[in-house]
N, C-alpha and C positions, 0 to 999 in steps of 0.2 A: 615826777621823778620816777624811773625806771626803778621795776624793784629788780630786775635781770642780773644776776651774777655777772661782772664785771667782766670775768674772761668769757664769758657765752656773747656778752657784747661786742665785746673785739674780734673772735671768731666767725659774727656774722658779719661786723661791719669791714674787715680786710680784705677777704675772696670780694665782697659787694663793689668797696673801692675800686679793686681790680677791674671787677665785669665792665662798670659803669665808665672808666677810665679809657679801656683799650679801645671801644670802639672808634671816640675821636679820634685817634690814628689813622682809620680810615676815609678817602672820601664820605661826604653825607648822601651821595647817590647809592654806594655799596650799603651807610648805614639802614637808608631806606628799605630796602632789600633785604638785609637783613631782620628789619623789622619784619617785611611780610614774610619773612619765612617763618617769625616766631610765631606770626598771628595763627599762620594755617598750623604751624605744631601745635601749638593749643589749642584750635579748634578740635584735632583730631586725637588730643592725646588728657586734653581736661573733663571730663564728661559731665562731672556734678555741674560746670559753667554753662556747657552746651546743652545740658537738659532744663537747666533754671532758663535760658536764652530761649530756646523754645516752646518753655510752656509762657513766658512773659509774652510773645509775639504770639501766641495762639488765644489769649487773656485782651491782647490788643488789635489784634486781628482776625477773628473768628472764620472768617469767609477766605482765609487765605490757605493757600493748598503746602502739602508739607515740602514741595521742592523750592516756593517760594521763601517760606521762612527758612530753610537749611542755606538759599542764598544770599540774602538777607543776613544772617547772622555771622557768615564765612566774612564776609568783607568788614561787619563789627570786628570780628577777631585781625583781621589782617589793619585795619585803623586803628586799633588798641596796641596793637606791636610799632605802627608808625607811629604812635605816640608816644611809647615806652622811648623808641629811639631820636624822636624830637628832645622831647625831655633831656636825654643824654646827654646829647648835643647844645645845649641851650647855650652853653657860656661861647661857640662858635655861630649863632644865631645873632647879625649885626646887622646895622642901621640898614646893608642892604641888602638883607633877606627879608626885612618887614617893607620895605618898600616895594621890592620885584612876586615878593612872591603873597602877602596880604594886602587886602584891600579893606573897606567897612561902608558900610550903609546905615543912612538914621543918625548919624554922629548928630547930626543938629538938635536932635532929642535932648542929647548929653548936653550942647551949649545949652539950649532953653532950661533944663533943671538948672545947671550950674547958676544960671543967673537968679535963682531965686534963693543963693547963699546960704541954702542949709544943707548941703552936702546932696549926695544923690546914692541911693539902695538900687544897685545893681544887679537882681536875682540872675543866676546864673544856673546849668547843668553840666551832667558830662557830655557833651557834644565836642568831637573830636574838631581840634585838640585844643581843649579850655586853655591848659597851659599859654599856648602862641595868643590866644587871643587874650586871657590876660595881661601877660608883655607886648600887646601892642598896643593895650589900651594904657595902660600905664605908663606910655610914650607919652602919650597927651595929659591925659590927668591922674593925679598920685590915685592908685586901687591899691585898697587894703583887704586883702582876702584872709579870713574865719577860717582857721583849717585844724581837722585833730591831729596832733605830737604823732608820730610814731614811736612804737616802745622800744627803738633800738637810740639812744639820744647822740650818736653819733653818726648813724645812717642819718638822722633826723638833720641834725645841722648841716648834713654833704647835701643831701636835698634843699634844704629852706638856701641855704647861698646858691642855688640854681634858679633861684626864684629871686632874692635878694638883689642877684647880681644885676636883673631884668629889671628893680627898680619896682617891685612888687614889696609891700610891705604885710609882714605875714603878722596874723594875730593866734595865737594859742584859741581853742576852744572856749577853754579855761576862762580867757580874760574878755570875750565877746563884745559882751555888755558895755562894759566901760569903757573899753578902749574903740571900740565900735563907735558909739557916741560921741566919743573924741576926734575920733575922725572927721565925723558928720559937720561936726562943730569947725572944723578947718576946712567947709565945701569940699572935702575928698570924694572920692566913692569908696563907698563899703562892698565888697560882693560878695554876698551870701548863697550858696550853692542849697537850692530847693528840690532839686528831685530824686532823692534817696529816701529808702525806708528808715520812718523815725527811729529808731527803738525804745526812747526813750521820751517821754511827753510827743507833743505833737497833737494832729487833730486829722480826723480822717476824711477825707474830700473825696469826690469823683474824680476818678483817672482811668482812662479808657472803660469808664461804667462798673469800675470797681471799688469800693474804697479804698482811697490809701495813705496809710498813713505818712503824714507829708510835715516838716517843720514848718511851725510860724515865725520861724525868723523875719526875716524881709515885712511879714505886715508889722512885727514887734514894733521893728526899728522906726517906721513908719508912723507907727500911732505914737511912740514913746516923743519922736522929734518930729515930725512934718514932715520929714526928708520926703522926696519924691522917689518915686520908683519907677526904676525902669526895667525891663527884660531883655537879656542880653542872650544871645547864643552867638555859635561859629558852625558854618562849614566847610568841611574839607570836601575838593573837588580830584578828578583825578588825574589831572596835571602836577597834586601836589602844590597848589595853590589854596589859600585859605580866605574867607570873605569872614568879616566879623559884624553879626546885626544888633540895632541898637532898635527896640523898642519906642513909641510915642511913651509918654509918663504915664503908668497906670492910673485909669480911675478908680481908686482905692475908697474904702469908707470909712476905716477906723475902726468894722467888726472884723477880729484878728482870723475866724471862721472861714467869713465869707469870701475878703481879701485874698486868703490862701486859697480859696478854690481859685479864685478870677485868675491868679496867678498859674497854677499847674493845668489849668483850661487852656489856657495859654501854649504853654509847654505842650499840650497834649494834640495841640494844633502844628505847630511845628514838626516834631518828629515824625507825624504822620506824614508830613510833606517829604523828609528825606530819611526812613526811619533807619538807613543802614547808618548814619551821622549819629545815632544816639548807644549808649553803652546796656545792651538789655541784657547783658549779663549777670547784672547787679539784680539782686531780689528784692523788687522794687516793694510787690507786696503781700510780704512777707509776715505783717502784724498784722493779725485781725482784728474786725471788731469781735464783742466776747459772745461764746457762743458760734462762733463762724470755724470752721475746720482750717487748716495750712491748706496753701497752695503749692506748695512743693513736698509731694511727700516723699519718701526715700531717698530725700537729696538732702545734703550738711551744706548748709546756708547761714 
């Protein structure tokens, strides 16, 4: 429950309604557009983001020169705006925009887990734009996606019925566990987003030869039921078309440690293939072990 002063919620959540509203009045080509215009203003106008983005890509890319990573990170920014404005658009997002403009690879993965009727743990990241690939997979089989409230409970709900609407079943934080489980138990997928800084519990694995502290969700879920797992990402191409991959079932072991490395080794292979598809803005690793100094110093992270 919000502890926010009741008219401070309504103050944020009305101009909000407004912004998030007017676009759809526009084509989704202008929206497009306008998303990359917010990406490149933020690139040039958020600085604690762009400097947290290029020390992450200098942490994961040592040998890369600094006009590489300024380019590299300009097109995260301009993919995170065409997100911002996919997103918007979502409740205009039908049967044939997932058909003309996504595709997927590996689905067979998904049948083979599904037949073995204990649901399937679909780790996932931010790889633009989780959202579509979400809503497309959840065409096919019900995904129930782990997500934290937002502290405005009314931006909260105009969000969650954008995701509702896609036929995405959202689970509070709060209720993980159980309702997580519940899932599993009805062969659903579960999809648990693995590649943020823990802050809280967690276990700290190698990722790009640093540690980082990385959630065990996905092996929890895993060890607690059998479910199979699998690794999921999307990429956006730049046609604006979107391909969504499905991982073989991880060889998992049941050590919640190890699992979660196998897991963001994973991950750490992928983005290396298209690293401008990943969100390095986000301070990945941010929690040290104890004893270990910050990697962002002078930035508010």
């Amino acid at each position: 429950m919000s502890t926010k002063p009741r008219i401070l919620i309504y103050l944020e959540y009305l101009p909000a309604k407004l912004f998030l509203a007017a676009p759809r009045l526009l084509p989704f080509s202008i929206n497009l557009l306008l998303g990359k215009i917010l990406g490149l203003l933020c690139y040039y106008l958020i600085g604690s983001a762009r400097k947290t983005g290029l020390i992450n890509l200098g942490i994961a890319f040592p040998g890369m020169s600094g006009k590489n990573k300024k380019n590299i990170l300009k097109k995260v920014f301009i993919n995170t705006g065409y997100t911002a404005f996919e997103l918007i658009n979502f409740p205009r997002l039908d049967e044939n925009f997932f058909s003309q403009k996504v595709s997927a690879e590996g689905f067979e993965h998904v049948q083979e887990a599904l037949s073995l009727n204990r649901g399937i743990i679909i780790c996932t990241g931010h790889f633009f734009n989780w959202e579509i690939a979400a809503a497309y997979t959840t065409r096919l089989v019900q995904v129930n996606a782990i997500v934290r409230l937002l502290d405005n409970p009314l931006l909260d709900a105009y969000v969650e019925n954008y995701r509702t609407q896609k036929g995405i079943r959202i689970i509070p934080r709060q209720y993980a566990v159980r309702r997580g489980i519940q899932a599993l138990r009805k062969n659903e997928i579960l999809a648990v987003l693995v590649d943020q800084n823990s802050a809280a519990g967690g276990v700290f694995v190698p990722f790009f030869g640093l540690p980082a502290s990385t959630t065990e969700g996905a092996a929890f879920f895993h060890k607690a039921t059998g479910a199979p797992v699998i690794c999921g990402h999307q990429f956006r191409y730049p046609d604006h078309t979107h391909r969504v991959f499905y991982s073989q079932i991880m060889p998992l072991t049941g050590n919640l440690e190890k699992d979660t490395a196998l897991i963001t080794s994973y991950y750490e292979k992928i983005i290396t293939e298209r690293p401008e598809n990943w969100l390095w803005i986000h301070p990945r690793w941010k929690k040290r072990p104890p004893g270990e100094k910050g990697l962002y110093p002078g930035i508010r992270v």
